[in-house]
C-alpha positions as CSV (number, residue, x, y, z in Angstrom):
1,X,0.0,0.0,0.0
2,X,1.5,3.4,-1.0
3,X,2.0,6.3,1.1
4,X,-1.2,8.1,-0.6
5,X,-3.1,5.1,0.6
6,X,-2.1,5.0,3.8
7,X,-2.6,8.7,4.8
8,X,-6.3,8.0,3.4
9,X,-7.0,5.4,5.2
10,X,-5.5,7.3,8.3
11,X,-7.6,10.8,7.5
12,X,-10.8,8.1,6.7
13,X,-10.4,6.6,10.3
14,X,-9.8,9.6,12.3
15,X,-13.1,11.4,10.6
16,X,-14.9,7.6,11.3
17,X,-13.7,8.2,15.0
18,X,-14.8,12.1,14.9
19,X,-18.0,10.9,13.3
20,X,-18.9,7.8,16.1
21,X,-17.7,10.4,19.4
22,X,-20.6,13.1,17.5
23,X,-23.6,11.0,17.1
24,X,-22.1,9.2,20.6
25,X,-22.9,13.0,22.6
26,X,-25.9,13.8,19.9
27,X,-28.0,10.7,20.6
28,X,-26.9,11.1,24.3
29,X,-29.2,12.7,26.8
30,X,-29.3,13.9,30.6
31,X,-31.5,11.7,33.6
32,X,-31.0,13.3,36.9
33,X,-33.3,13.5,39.8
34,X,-35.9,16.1,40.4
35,X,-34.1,16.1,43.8
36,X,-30.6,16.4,43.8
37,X,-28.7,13.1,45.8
38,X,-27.8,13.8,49.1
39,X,-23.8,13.3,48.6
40,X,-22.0,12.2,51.7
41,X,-19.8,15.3,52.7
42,X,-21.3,18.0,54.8
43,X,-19.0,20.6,53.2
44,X,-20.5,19.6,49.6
45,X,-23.5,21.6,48.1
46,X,-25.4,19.2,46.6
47,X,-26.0,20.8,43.7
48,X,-22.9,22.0,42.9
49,X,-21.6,18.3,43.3
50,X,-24.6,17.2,40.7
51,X,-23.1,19.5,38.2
52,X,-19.4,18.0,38.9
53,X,-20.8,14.4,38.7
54,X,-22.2,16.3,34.5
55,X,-18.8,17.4,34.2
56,X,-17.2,14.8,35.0
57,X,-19.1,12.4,32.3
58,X,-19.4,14.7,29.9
59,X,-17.3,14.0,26.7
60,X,-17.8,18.3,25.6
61,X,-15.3,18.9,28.4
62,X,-12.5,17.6,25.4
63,X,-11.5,19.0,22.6
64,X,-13.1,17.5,20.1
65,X,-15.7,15.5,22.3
66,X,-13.9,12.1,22.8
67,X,-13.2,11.2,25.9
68,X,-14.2,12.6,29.8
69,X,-12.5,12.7,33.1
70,X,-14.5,9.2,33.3
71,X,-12.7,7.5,30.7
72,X,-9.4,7.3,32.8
73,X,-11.4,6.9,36.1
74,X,-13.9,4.4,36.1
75,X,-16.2,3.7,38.9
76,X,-16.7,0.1,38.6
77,X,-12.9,-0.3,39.5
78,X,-13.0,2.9,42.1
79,X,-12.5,5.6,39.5
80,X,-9.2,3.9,38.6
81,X,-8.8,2.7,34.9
82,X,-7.7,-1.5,34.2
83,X,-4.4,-0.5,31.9
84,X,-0.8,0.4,32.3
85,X,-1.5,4.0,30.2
86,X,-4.9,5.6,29.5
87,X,-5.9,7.0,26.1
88,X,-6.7,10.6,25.7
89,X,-8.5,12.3,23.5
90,X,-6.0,11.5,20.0
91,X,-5.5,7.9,21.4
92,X,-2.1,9.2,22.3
93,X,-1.4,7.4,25.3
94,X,-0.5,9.0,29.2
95,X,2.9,8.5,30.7
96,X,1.4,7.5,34.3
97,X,-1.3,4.8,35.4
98,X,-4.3,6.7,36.4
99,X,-5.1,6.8,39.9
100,X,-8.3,6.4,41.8
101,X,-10.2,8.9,43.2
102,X,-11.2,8.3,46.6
103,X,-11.4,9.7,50.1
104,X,-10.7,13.0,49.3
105,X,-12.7,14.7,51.7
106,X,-11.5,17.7,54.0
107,X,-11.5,17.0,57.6
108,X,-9.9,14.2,57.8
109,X,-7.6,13.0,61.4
110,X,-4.0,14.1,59.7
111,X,-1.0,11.6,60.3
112,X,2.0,12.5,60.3
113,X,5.3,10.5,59.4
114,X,6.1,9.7,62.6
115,X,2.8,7.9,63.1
116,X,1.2,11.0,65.9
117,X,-2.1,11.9,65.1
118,X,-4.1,15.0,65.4
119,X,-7.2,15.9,64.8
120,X,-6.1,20.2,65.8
121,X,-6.6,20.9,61.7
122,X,-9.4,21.2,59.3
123,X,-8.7,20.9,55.8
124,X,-10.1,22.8,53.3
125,X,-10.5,22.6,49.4
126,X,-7.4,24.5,48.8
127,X,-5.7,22.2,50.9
128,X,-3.0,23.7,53.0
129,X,0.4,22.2,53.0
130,X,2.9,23.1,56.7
131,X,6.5,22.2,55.5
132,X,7.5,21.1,58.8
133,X,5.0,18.5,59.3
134,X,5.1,17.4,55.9
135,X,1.1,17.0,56.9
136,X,-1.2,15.6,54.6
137,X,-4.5,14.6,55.0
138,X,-7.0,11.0,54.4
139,X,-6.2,8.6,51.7
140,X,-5.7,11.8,49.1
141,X,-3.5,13.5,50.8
142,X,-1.8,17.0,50.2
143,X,-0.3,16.3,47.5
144,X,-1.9,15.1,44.4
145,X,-1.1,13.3,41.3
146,X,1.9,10.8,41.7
147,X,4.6,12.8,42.0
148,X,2.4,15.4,44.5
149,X,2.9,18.6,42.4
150,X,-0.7,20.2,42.5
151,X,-1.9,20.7,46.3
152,X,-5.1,22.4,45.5
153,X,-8.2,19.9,43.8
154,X,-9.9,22.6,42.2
155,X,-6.2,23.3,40.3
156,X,-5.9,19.9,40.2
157,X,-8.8,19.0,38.2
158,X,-8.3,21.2,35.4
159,X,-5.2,20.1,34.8
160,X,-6.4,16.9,32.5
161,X,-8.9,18.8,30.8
162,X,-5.6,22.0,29.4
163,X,-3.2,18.6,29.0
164,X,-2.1,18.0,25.6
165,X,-2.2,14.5,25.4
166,X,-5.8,13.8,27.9
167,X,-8.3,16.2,26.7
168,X,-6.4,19.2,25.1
169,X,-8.3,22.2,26.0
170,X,-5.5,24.9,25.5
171,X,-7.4,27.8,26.9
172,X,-9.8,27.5,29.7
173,X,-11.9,30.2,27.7
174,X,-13.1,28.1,24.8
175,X,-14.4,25.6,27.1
176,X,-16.7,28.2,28.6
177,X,-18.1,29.5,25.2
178,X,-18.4,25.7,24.3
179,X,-19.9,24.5,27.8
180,X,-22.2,28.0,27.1
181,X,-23.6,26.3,24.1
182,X,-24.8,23.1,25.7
183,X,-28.2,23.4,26.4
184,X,-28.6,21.6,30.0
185,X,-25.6,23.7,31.2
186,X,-27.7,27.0,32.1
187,X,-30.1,25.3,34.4
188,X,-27.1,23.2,36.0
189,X,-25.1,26.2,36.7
190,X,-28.0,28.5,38.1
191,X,-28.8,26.0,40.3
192,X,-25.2,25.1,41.6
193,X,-24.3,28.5,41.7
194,X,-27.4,31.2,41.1
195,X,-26.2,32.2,37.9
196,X,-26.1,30.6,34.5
197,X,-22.8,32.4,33.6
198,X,-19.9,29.7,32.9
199,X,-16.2,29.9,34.4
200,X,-13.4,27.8,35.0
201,X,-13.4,28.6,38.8
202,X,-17.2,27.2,39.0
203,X,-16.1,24.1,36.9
204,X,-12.9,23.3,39.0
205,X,-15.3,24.0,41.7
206,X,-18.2,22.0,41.1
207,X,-15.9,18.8,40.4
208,X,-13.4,19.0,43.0
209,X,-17.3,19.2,45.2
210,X,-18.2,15.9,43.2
211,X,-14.7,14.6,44.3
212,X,-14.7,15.3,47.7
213,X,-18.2,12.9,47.9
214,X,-16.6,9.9,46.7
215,X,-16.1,8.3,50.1
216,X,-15.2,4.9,50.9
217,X,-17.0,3.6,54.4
218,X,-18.7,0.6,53.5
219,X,-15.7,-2.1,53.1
220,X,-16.2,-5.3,54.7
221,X,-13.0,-4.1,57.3
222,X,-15.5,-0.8,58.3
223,X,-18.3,-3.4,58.9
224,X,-16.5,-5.6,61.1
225,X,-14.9,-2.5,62.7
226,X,-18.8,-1.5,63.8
227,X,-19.6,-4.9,64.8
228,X,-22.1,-5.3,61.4
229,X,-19.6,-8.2,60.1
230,X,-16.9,-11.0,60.7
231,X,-13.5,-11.5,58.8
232,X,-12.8,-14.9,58.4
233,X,-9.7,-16.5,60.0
234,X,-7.8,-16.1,56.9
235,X,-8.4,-12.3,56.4
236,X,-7.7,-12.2,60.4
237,X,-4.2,-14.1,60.2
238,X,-4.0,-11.4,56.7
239,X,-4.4,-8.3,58.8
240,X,-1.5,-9.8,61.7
241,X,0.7,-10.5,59.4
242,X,-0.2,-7.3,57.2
243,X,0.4,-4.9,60.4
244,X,2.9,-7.1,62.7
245,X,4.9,-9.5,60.7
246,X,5.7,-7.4,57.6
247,X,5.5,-4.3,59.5
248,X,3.6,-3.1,55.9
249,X,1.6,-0.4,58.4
250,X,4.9,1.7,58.5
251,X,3.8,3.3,55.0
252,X,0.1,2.1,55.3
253,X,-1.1,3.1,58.6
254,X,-5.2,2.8,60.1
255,X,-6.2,5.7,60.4
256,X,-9.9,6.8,61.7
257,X,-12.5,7.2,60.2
258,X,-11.0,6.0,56.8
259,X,-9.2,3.2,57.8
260,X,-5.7,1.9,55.1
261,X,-3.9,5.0,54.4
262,X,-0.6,6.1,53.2
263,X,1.8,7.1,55.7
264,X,4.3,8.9,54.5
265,X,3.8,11.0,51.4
266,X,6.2,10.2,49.1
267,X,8.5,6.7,48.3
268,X,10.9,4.9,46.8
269,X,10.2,1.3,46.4
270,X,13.0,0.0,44.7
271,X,11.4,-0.9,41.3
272,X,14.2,0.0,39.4
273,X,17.8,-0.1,40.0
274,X,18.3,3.3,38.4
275,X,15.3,5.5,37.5
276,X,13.6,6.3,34.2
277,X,11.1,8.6,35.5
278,X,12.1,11.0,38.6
279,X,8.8,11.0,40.0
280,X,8.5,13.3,43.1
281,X,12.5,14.7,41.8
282,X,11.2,16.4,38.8
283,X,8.9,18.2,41.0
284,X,11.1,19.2,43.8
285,X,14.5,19.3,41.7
286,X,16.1,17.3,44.7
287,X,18.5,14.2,43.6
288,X,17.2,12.6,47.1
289,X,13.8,12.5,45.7
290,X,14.2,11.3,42.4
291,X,12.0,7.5,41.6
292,X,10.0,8.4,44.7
293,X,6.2,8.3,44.1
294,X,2.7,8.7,46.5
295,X,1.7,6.3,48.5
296,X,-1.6,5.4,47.7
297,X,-4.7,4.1,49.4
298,X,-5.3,0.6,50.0
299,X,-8.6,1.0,50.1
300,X,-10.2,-0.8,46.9
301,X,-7.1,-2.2,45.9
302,X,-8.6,-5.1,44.3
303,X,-10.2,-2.9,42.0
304,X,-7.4,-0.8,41.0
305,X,-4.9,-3.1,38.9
306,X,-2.6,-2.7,37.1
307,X,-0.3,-1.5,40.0
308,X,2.2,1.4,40.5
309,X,2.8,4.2,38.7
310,X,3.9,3.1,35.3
311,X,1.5,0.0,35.8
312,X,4.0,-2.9,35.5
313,X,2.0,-5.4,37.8
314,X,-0.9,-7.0,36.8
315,X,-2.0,-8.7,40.2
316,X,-1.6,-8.1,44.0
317,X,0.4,-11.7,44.0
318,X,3.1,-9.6,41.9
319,X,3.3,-7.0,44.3
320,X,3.6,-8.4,47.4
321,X,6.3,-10.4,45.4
322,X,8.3,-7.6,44.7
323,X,8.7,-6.7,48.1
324,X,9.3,-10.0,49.4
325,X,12.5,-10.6,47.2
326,X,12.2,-7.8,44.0
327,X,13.3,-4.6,45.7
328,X,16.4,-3.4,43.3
329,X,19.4,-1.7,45.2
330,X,18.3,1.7,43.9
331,X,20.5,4.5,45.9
332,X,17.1,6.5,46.4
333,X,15.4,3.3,48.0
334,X,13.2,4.0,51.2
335,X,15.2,3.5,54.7
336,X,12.3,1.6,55.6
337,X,12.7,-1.2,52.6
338,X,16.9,-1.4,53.5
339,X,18.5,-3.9,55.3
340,X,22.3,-2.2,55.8
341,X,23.0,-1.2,52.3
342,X,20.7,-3.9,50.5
343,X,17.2,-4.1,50.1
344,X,15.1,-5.6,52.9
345,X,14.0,-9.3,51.6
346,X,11.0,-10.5,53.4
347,X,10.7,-14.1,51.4
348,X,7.0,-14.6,51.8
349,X,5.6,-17.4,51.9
350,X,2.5,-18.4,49.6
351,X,0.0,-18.8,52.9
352,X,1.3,-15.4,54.2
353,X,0.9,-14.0,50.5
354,X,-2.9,-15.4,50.5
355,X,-4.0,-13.7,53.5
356,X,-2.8,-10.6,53.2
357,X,-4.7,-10.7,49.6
358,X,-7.2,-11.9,51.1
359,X,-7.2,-8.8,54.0
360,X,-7.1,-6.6,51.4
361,X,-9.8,-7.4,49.7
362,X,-11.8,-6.6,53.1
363,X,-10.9,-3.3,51.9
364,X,-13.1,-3.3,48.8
365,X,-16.4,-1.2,48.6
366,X,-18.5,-2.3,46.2
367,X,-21.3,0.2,47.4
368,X,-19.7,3.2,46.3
369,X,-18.2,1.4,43.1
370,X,-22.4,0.9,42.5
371,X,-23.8,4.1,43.7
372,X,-26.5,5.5,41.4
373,X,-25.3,9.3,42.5
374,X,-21.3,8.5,40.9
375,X,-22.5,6.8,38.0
376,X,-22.8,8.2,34.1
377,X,-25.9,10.3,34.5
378,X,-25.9,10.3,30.3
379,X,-28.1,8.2,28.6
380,X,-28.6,7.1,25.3
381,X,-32.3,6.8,23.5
């Protein structure tokens, strides 16, 4: 096939693509409530979070109407995505496995890294960062995205949409005047906000709110926490040797009322000997931090695979493998993984490795991965 061919077929496919994302949004229509869900944070408006949970679905919100915030975050597998690298909105792929979004909420008990808790600080939206603490707050923490360089969620959540390779909005402006033409938008906006007009500060607003309500409190660990159910003796001897034999607490504490979080904000686990991606370094411009990466959540783990931040494990098995003999020797590698000047080796067994899979997958809530109010509130006729 000649060259001519080929770009034909290539300009033939990409209008085919254009064509099937068009009649995707034109044959697509809007079913919410008369009455607004009750979404689970106090500090949310309801209304306003409606119109993040629109925003967040809506396809309009890309530049030419391919993909939405939900495309790399899918609630079935706790706003997470099931690859290595998601596809934005040319197909072009992400450098970075896409998180999920969960537990976000202000107001949160803090912990800090030396395991002290306080409960002395409220956080806010704009989530305040004290150097000296290196504080962070719940599951999301201060810092956000992997390697922690946006603090504030209603930054944070326009950055996908201005990216160049996730939804490539250059200027905040044109998504206004385009958001101004969709009919629904007016209503939406009024009511979140009592005006129709349309501004980037309402729309980082209204989805950092629909954020913030994406809560996780109905695992099978909270329930047996309030006495509502029992872990079996396998998910028991899990959690024993998940918090005392393996010590894995020292970066994922339990922390009220949230339960598995991250302890520390930032890591490096050893995946590589030397580094091809500098992580929280190219942030903070410091050799020390260089291949070190946010510690997620545990919570909905299960769900969440492929793991780490470039994705390279496919099950929990592989992970827990890594640290029991796979840590490389990399010079950046956490205190916590080093035995004298070589990586810690925990040779787990395969009982050990069972139960604290199975533990974690207490930590799975399948309510909110369910939940009518996060779900696609388009339809199609």
């Amino acid at each position: 096939m000649n060259k001519t061919k080929l770009l034909l077929l290539a300009i033939g496919l990409g209008v085919l693509a254009c064509t099937l994302d068009e009649s995707s949004i034109a044959t697509a229509y809007l079913d919410l409530p008369k009455t607004p869900y009750t979404y689970s944070n106090d500090t949310v408006n309801n209304y306003v979070a409606t119109l993040g949970r629109v925003l967040f679905y809506d396809k309009q919100l890309s530049i030419n109407n391919s993909v939405s915030c939900a495309s790399c975050h899918k609630q079935e597998l706790a706003f997470a995505d099931n690859v290595k690298f998601s596809k934005g909105f040319e197909n072009r792929l992400t450098n970075r496995n896409s998180m999920p979004i969960q537990d976000l909420s202000p107001g949160f008990s803090i912990s800090l890294f030396n395991g002290i808790t306080s409960n002395s600080i409220t956080f806010t939206t704009n989530i305040a960062v004290d150097p000296a603490l290196t504080i962070f707050a719940g599951s999301g923490g201060t810092f956000l995205f992997w390697d922690g360089r946006e603090s504030n969620l209603r930054e944070m959540v326009l950055k996908p949409i201005g990216n160049h390779v996730e939804m490539g909005i250059r200027d905040m402006k044109d998504l206004e005047t385009k958001l101004a033409k969709v009919p629904y938008y007016a209503g939406l906006f009024q009511d979140a906000f009592g005006s129709p007009e349309i501004t980037s500060e309402k729309i980082g607003r209204a989805l950092s709110a629909f954020l913030f309500s994406i809560t996780t409190t109905n695992t099978r660990f909270d329930m047996a926490s309030r006495g509502q159910a029992q872990l079996t003796a396998l998910e028991l001897a899990g959690q024993a040797l998940f918090t005392t034999t393996y010590e894995c607490n020292a970066c994922h504490q339990v922390q009220a009322p949230h339960g598995y979080v991250f302890a520390g904000a930032f890591s490096n686990i050893g995946l590589d000997a030397q580094d091809t991606d500098d992580g929280r370094g190219g942030v903070t411009h410091q050799n020390a931090d260089v291949g070190s990466f946010k510690i997620p959540s545990l919570r909905n783990v299960a769900l969440t695979a492929p793991y780490m931040h470039d994705g390279r494990f496919e099950t929990l098995d592989e992970v827990i493998e890594h640290y029991s003999g796979g840590m490389a020797n990399n010079p950046n590698l956490d205190p916590r993984l080093r035995e004298g000047d070589a990586p810690m080796r925990m040779d787990i067994p395969k009982y050990d490795k069972e139960a604290i899979i199975a533990f974690l997958n207490t930590l799975t809530d399948h309510k909110m991965t369910r939940d009518e109010k996060f779900s696609n509130p388009f339809k199609h006729k």
